[in-house]
mmJSON file of the N, C-alpha and C atoms, coordinates in Angstrom:
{"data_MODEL":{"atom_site":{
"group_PDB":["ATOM","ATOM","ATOM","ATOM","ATOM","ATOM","ATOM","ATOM","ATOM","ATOM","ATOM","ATOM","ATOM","ATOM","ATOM","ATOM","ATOM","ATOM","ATOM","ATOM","ATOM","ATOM","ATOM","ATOM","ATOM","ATOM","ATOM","ATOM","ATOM","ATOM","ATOM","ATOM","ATOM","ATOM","ATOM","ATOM","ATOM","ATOM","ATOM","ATOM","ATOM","ATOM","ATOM","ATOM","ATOM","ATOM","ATOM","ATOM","ATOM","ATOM","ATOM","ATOM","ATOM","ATOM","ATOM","ATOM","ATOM","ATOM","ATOM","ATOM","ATOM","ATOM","ATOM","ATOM","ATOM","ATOM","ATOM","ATOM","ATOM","ATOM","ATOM","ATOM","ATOM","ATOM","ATOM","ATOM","ATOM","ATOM","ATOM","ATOM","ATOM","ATOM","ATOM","ATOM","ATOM","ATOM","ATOM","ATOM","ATOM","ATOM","ATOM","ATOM","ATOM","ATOM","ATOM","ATOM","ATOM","ATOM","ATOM","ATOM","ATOM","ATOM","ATOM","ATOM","ATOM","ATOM","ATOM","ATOM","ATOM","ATOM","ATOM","ATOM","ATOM","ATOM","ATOM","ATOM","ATOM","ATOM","ATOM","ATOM","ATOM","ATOM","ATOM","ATOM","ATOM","ATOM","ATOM","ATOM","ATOM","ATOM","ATOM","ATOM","ATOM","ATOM","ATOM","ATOM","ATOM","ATOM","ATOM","ATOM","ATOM","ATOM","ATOM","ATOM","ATOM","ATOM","ATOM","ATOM","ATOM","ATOM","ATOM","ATOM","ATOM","ATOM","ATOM","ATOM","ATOM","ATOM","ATOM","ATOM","ATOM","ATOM","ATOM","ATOM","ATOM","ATOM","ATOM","ATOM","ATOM","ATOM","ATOM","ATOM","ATOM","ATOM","ATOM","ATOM","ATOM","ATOM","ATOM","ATOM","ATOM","ATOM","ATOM","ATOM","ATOM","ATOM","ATOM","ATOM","ATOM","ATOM","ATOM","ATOM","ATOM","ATOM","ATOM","ATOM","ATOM","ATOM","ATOM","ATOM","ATOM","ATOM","ATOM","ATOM","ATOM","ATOM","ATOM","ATOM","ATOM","ATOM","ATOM","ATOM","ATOM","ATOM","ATOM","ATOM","ATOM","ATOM","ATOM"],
"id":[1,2,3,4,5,6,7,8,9,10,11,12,13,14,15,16,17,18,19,20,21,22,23,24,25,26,27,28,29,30,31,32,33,34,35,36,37,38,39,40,41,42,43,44,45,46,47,48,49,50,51,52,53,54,55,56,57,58,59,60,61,62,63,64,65,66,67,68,69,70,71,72,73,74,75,76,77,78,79,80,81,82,83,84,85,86,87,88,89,90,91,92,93,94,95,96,97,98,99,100,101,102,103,104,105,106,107,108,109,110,111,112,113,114,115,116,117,118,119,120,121,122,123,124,125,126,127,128,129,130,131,132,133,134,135,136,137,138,139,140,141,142,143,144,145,146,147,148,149,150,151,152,153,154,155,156,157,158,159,160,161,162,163,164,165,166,167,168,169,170,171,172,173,174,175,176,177,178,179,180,181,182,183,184,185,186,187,188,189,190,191,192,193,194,195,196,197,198,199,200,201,202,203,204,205,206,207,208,209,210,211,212,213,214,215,216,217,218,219],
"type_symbol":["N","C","C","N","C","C","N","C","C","N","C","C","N","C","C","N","C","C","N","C","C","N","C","C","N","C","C","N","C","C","N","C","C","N","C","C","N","C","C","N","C","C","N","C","C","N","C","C","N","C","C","N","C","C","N","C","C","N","C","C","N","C","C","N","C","C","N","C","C","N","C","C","N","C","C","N","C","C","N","C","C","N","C","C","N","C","C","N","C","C","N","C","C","N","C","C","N","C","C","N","C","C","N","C","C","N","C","C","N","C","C","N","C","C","N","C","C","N","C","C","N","C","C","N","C","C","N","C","C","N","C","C","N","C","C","N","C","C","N","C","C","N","C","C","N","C","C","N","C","C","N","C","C","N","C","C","N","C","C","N","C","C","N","C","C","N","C","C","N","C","C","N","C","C","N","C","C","N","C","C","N","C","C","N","C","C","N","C","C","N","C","C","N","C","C","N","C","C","N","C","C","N","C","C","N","C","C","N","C","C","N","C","C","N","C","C","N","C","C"],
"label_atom_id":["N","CA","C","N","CA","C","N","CA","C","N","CA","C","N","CA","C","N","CA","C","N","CA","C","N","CA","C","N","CA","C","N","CA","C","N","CA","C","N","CA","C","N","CA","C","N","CA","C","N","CA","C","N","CA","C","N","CA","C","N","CA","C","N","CA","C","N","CA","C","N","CA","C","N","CA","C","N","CA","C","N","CA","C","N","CA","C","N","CA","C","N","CA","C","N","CA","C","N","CA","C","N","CA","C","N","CA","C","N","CA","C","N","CA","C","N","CA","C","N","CA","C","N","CA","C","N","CA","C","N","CA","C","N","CA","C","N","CA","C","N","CA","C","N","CA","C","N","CA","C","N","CA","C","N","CA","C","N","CA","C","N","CA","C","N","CA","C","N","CA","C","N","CA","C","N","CA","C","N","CA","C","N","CA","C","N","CA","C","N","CA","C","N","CA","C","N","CA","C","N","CA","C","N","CA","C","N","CA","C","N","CA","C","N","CA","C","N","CA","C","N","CA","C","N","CA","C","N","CA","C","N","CA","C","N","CA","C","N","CA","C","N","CA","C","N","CA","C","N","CA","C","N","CA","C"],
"label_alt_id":[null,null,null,null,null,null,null,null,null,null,null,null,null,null,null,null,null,null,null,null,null,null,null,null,null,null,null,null,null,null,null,null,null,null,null,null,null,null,null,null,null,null,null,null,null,null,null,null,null,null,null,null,null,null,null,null,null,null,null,null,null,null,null,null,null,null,null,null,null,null,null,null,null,null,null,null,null,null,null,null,null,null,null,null,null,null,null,null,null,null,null,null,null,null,null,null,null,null,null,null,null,null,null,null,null,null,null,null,null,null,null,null,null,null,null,null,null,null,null,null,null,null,null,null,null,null,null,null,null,null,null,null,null,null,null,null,null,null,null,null,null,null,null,null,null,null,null,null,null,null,null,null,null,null,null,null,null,null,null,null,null,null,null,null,null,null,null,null,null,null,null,null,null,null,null,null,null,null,null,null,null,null,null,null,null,null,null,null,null,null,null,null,null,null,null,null,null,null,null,null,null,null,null,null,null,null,null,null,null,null,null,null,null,null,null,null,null,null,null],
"label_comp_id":["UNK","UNK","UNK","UNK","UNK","UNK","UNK","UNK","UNK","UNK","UNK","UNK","UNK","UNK","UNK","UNK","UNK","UNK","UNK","UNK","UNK","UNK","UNK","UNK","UNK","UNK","UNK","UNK","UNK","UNK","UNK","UNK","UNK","UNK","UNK","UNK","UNK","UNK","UNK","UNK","UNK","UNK","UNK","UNK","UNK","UNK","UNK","UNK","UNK","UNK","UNK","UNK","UNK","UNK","UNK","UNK","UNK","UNK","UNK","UNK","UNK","UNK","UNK","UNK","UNK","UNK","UNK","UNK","UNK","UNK","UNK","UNK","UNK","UNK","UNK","UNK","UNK","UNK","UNK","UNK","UNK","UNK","UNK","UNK","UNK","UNK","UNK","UNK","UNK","UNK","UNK","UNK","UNK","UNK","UNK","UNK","UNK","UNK","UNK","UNK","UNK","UNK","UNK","UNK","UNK","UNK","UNK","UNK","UNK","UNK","UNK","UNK","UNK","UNK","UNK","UNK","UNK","UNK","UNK","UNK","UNK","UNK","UNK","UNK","UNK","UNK","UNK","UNK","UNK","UNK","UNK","UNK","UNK","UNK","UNK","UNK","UNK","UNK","UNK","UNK","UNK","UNK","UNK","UNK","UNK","UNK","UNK","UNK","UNK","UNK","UNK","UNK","UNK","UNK","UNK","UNK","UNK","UNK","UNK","UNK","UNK","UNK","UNK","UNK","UNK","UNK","UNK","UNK","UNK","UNK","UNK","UNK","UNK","UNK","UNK","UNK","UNK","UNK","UNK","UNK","UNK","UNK","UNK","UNK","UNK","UNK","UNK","UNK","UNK","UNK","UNK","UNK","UNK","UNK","UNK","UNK","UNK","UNK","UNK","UNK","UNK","UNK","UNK","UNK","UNK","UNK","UNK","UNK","UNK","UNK","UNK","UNK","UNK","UNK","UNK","UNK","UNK","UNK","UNK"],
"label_asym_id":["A","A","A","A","A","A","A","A","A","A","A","A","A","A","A","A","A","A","A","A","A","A","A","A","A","A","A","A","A","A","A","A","A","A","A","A","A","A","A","A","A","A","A","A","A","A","A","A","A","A","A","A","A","A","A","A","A","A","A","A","A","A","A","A","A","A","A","A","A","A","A","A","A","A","A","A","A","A","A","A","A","A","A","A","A","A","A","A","A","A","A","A","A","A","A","A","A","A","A","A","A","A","A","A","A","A","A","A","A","A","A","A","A","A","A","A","A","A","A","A","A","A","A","A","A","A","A","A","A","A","A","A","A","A","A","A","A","A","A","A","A","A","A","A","A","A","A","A","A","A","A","A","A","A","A","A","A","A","A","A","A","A","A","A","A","A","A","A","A","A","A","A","A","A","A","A","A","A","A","A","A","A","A","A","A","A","A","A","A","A","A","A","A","A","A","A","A","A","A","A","A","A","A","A","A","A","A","A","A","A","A","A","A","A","A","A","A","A","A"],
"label_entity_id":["1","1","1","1","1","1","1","1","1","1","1","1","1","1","1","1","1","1","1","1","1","1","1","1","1","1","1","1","1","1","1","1","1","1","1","1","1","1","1","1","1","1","1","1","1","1","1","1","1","1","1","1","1","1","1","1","1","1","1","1","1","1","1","1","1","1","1","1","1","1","1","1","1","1","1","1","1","1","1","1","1","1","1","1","1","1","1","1","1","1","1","1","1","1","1","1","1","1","1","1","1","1","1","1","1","1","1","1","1","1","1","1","1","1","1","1","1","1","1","1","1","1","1","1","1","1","1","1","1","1","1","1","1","1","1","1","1","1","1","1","1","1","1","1","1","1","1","1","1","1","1","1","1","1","1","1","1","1","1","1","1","1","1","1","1","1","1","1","1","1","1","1","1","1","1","1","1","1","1","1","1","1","1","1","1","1","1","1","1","1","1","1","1","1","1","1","1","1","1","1","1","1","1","1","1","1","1","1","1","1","1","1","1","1","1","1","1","1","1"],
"label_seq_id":[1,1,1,2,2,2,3,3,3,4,4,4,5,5,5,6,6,6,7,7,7,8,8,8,9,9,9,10,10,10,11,11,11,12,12,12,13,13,13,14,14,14,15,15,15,16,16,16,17,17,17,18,18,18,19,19,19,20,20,20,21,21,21,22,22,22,23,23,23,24,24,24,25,25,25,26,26,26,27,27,27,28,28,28,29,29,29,30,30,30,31,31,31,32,32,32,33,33,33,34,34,34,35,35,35,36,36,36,37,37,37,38,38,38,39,39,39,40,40,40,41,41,41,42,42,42,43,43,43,44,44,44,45,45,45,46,46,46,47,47,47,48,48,48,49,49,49,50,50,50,51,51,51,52,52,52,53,53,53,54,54,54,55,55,55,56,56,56,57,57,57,58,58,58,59,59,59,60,60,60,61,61,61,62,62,62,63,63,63,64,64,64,65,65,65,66,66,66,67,67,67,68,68,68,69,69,69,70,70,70,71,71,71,72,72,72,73,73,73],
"pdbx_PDB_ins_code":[null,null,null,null,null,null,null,null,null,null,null,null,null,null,null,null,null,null,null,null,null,null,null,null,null,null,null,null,null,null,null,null,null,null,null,null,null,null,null,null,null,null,null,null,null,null,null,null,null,null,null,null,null,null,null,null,null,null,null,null,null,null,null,null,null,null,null,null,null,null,null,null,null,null,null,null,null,null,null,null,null,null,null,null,null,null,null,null,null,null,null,null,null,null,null,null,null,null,null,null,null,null,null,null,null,null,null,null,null,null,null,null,null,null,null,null,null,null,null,null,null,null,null,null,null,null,null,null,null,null,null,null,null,null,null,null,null,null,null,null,null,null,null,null,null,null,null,null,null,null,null,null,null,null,null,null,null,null,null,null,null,null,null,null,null,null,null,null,null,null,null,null,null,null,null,null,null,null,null,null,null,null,null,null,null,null,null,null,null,null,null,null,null,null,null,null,null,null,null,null,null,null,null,null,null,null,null,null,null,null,null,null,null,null,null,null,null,null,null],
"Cartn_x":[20.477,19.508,20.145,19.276,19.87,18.844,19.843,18.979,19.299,18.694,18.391,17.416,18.228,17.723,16.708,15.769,14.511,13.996,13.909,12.7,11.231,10.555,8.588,8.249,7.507,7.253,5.618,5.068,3.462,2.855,2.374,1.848,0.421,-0.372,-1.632,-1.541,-2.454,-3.168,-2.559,-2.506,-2.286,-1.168,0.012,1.117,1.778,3.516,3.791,4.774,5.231,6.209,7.544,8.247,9.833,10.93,11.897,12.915,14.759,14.847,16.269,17.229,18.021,19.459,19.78,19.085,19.121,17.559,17.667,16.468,16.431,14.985,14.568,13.798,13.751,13.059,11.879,10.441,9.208,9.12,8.013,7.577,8.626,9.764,10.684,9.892,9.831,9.049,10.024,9.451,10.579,9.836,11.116,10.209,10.543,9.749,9.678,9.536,10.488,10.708,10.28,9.6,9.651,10.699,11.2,12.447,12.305,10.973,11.016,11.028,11.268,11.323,10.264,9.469,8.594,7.176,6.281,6.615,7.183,6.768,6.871,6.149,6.352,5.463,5.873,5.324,5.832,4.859,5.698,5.806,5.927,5.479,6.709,6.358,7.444,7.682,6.395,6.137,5.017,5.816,6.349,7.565,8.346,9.125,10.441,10.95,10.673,10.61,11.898,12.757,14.231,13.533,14.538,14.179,15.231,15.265,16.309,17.833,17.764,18.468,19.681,19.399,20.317,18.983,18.04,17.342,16.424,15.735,14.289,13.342,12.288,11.01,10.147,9.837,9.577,8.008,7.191,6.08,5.972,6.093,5.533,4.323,3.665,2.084,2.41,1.225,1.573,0.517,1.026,0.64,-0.783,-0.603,-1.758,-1.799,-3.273,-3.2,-2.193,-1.897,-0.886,-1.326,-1.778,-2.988,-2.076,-1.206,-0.336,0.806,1.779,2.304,2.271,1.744,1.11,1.262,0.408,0.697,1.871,3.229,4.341,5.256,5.009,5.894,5.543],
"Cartn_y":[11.972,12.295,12.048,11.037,11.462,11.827,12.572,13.293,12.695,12.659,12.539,12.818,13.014,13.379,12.53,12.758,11.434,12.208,11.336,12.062,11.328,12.134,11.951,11.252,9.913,9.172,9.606,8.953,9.616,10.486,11.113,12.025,11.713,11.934,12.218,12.684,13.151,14.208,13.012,11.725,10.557,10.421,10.395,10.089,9.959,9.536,9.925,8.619,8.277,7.283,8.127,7.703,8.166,7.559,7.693,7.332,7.355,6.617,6.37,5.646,6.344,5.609,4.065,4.275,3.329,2.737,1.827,1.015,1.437,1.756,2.412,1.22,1.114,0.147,0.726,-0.217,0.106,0.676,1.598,2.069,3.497,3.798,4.914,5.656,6.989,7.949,8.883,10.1,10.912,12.143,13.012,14.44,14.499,15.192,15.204,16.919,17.141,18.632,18.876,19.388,19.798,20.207,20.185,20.178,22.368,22.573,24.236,24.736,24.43,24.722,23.831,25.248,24.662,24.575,23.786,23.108,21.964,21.433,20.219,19.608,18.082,16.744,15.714,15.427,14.118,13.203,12.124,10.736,9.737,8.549,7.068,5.92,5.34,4.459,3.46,3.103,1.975,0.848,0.96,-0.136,0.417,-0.758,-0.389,-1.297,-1.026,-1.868,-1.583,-2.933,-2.948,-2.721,-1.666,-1.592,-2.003,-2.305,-3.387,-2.506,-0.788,-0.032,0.238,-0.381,-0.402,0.81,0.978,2.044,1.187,2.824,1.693,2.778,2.059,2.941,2.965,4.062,3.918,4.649,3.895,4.416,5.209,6.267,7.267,7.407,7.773,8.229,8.7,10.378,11.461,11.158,11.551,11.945,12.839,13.653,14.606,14.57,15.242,15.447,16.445,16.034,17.223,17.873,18.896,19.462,20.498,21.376,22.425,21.594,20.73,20.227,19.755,19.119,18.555,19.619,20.892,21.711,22.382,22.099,22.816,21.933,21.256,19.706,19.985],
"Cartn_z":[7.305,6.274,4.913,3.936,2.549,1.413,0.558,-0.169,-1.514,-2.458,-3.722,-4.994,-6.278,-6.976,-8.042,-8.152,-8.619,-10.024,-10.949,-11.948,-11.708,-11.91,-11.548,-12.776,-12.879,-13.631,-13.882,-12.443,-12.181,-10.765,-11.042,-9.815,-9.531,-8.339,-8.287,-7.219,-6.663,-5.247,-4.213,-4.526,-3.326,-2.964,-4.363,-4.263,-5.79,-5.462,-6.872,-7.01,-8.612,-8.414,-9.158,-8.611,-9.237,-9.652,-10.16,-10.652,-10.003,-9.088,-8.37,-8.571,-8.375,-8.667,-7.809,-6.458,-5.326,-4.884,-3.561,-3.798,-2.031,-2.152,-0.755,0.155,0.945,1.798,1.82,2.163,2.016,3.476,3.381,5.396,5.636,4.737,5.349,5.011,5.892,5.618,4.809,3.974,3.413,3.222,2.425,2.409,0.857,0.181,-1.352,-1.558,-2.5,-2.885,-4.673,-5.055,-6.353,-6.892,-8.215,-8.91,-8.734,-8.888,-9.225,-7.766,-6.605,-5.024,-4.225,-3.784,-2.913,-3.527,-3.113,-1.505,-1.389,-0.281,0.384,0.28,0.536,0.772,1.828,2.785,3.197,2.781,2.905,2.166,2.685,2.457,2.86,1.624,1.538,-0.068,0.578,-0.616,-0.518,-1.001,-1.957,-2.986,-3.249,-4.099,-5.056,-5.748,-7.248,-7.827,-8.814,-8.787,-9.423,-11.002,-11.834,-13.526,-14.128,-15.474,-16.521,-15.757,-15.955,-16.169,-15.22,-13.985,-13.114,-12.181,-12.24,-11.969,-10.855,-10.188,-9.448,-9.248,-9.563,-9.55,-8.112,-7.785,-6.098,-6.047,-5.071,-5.501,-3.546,-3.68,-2.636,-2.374,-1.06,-0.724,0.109,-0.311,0.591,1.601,3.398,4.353,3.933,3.19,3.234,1.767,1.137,-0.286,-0.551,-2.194,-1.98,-4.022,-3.691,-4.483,-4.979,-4.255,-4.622,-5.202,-4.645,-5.173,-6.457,-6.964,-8.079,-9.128,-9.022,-9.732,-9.893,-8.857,-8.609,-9.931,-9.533,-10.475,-12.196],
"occupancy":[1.0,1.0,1.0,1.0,1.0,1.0,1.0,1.0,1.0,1.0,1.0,1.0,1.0,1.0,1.0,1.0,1.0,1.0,1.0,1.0,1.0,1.0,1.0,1.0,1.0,1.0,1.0,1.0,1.0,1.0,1.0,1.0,1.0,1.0,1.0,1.0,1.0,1.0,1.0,1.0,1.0,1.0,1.0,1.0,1.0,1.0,1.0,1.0,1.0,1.0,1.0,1.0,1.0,1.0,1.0,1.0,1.0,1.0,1.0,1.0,1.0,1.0,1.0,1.0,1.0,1.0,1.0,1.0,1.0,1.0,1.0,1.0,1.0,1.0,1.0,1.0,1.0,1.0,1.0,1.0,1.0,1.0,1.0,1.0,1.0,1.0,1.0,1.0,1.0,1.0,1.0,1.0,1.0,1.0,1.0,1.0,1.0,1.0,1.0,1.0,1.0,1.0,1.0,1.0,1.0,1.0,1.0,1.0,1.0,1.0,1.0,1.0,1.0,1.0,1.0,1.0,1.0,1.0,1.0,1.0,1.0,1.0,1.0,1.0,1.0,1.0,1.0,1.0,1.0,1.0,1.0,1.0,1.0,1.0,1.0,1.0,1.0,1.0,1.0,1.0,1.0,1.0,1.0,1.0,1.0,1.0,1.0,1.0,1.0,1.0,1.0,1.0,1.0,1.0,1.0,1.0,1.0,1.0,1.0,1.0,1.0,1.0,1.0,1.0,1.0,1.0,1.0,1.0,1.0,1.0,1.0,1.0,1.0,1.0,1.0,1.0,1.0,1.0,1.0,1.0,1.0,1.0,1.0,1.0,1.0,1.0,1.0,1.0,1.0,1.0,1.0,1.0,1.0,1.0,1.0,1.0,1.0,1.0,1.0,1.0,1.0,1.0,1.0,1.0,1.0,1.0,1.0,1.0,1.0,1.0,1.0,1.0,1.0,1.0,1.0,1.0,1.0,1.0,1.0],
"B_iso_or_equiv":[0.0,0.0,0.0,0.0,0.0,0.0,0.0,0.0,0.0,0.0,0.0,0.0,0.0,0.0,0.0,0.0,0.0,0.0,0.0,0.0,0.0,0.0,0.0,0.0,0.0,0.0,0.0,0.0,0.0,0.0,0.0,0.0,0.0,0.0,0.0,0.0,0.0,0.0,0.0,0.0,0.0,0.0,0.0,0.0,0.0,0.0,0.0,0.0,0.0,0.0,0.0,0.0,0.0,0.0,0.0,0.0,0.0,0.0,0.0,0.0,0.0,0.0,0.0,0.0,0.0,0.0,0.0,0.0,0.0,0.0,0.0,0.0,0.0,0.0,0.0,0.0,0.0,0.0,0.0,0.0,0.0,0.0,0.0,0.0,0.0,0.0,0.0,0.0,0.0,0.0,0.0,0.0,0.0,0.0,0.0,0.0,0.0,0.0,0.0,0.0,0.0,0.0,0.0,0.0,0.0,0.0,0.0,0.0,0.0,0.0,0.0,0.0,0.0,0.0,0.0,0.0,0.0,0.0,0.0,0.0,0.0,0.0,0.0,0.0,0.0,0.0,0.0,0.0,0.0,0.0,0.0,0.0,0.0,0.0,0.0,0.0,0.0,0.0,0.0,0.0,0.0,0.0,0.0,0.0,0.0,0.0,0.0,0.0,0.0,0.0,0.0,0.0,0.0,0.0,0.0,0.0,0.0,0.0,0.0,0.0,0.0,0.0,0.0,0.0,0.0,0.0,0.0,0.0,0.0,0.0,0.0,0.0,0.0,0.0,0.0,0.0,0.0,0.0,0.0,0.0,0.0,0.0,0.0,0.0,0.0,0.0,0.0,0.0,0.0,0.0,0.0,0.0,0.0,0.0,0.0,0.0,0.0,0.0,0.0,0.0,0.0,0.0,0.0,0.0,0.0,0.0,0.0,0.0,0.0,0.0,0.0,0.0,0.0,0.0,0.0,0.0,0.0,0.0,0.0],
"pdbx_formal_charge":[null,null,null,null,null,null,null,null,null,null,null,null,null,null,null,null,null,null,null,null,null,null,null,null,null,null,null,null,null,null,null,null,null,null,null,null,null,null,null,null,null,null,null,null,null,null,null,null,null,null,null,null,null,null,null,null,null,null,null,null,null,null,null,null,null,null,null,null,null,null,null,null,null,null,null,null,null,null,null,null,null,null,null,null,null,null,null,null,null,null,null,null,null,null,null,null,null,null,null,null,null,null,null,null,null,null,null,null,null,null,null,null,null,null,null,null,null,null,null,null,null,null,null,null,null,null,null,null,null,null,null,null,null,null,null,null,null,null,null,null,null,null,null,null,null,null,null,null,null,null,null,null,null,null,null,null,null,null,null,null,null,null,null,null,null,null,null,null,null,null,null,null,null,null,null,null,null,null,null,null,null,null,null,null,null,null,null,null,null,null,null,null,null,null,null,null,null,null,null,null,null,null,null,null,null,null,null,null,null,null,null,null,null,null,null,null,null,null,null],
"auth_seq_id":[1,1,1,2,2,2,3,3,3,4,4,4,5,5,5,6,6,6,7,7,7,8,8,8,9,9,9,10,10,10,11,11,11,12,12,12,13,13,13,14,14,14,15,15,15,16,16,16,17,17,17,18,18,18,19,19,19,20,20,20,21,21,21,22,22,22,23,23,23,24,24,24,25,25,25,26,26,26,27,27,27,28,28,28,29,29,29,30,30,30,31,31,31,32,32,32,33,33,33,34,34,34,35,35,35,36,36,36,37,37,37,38,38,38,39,39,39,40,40,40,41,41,41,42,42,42,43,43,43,44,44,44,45,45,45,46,46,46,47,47,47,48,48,48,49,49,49,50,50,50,51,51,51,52,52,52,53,53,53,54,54,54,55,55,55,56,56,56,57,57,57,58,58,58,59,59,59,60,60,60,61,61,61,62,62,62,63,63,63,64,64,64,65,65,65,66,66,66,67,67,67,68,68,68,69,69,69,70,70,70,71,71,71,72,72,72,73,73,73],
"auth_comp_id":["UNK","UNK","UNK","UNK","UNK","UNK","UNK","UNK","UNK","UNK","UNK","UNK","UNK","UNK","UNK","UNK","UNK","UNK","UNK","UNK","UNK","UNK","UNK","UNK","UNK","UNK","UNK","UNK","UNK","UNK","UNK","UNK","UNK","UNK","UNK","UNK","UNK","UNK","UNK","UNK","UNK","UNK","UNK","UNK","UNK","UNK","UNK","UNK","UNK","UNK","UNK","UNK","UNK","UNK","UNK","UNK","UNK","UNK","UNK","UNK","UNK","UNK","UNK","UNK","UNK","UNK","UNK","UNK","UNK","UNK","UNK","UNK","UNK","UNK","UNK","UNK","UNK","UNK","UNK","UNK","UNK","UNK","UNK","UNK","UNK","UNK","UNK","UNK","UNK","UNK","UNK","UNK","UNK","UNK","UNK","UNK","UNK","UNK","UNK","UNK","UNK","UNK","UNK","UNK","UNK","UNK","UNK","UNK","UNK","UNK","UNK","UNK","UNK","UNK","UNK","UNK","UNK","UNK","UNK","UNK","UNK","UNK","UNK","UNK","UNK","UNK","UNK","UNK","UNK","UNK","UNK","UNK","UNK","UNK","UNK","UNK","UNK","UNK","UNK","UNK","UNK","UNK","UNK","UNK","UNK","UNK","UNK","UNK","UNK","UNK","UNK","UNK","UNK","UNK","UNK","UNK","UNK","UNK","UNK","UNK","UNK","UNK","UNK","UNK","UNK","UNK","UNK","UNK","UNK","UNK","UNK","UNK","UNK","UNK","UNK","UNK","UNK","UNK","UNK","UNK","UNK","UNK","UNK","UNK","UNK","UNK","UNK","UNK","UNK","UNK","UNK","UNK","UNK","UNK","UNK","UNK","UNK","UNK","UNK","UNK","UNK","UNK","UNK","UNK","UNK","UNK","UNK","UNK","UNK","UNK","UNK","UNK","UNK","UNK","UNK","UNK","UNK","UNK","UNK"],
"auth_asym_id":["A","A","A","A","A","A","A","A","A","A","A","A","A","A","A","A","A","A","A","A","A","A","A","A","A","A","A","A","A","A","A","A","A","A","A","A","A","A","A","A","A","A","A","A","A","A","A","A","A","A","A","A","A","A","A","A","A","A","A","A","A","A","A","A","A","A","A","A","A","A","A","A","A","A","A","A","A","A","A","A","A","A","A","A","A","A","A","A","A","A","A","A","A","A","A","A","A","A","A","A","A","A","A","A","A","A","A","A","A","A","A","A","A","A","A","A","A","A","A","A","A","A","A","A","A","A","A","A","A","A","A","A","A","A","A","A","A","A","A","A","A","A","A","A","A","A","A","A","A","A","A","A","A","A","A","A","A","A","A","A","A","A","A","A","A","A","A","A","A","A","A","A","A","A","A","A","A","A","A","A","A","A","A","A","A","A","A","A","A","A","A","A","A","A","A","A","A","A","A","A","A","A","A","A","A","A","A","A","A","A","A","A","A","A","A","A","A","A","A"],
"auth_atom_id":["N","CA","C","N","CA","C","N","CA","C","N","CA","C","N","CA","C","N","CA","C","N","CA","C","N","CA","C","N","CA","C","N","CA","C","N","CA","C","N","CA","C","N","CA","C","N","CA","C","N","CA","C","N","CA","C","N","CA","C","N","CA","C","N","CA","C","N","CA","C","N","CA","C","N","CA","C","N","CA","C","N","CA","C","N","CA","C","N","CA","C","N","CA","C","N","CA","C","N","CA","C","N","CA","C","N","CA","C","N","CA","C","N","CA","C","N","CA","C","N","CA","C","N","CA","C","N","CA","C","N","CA","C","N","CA","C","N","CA","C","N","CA","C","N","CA","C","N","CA","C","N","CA","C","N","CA","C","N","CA","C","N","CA","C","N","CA","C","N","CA","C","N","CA","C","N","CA","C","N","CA","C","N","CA","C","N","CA","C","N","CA","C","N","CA","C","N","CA","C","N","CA","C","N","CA","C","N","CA","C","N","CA","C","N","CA","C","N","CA","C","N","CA","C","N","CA","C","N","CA","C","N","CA","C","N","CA","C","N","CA","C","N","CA","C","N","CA","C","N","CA","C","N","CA","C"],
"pdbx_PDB_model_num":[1,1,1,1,1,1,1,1,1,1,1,1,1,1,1,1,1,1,1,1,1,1,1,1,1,1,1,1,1,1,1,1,1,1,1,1,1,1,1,1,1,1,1,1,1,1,1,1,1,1,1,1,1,1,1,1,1,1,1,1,1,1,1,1,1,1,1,1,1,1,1,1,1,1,1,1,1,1,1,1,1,1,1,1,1,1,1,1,1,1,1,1,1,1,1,1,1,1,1,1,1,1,1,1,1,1,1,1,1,1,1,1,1,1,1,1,1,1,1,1,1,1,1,1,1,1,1,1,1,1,1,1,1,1,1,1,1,1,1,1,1,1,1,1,1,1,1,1,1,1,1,1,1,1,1,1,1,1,1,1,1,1,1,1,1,1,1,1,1,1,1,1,1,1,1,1,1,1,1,1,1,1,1,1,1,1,1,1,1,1,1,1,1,1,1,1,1,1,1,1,1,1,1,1,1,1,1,1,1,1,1,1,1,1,1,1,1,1,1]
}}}
């Protein structure tokens, strides 16, 4: 399992995009934690798109809406 730390670029009820140090393969499924605890989300990357910064922007879609989440973030 690896874990990492992402900043949230955009969110919606569908899914969210974030900010990584590394470049995720499309189809992995993952679990997504709010920076303030819980809850949970599962996930799997849709993309990943390389940025100038040495960075990559990853666009997630949640399994289920995620309505609490959203507001947790």
């Amino acid at each position: 399992m690896v874990a990492e730390y992402a900043s949230t670029e955009n969110v919606s009820p569908y899914g969210v995009r974030v900010k990584t140090d590394r470049p995720w393969r499309p189809d992995t499924r993952v679990l997504v934690k709010s920076s303030h605890g819980e809850p949970w989300a599962r996930a799997r990357v849709v993309y990943c798109q390389t940025l100038q910064s040495k960075m990559f922007a990853v666009g997630l879609e949640f399994f289920a809406r995620a309505g609490d989440w959203i507001a947790a973030v």
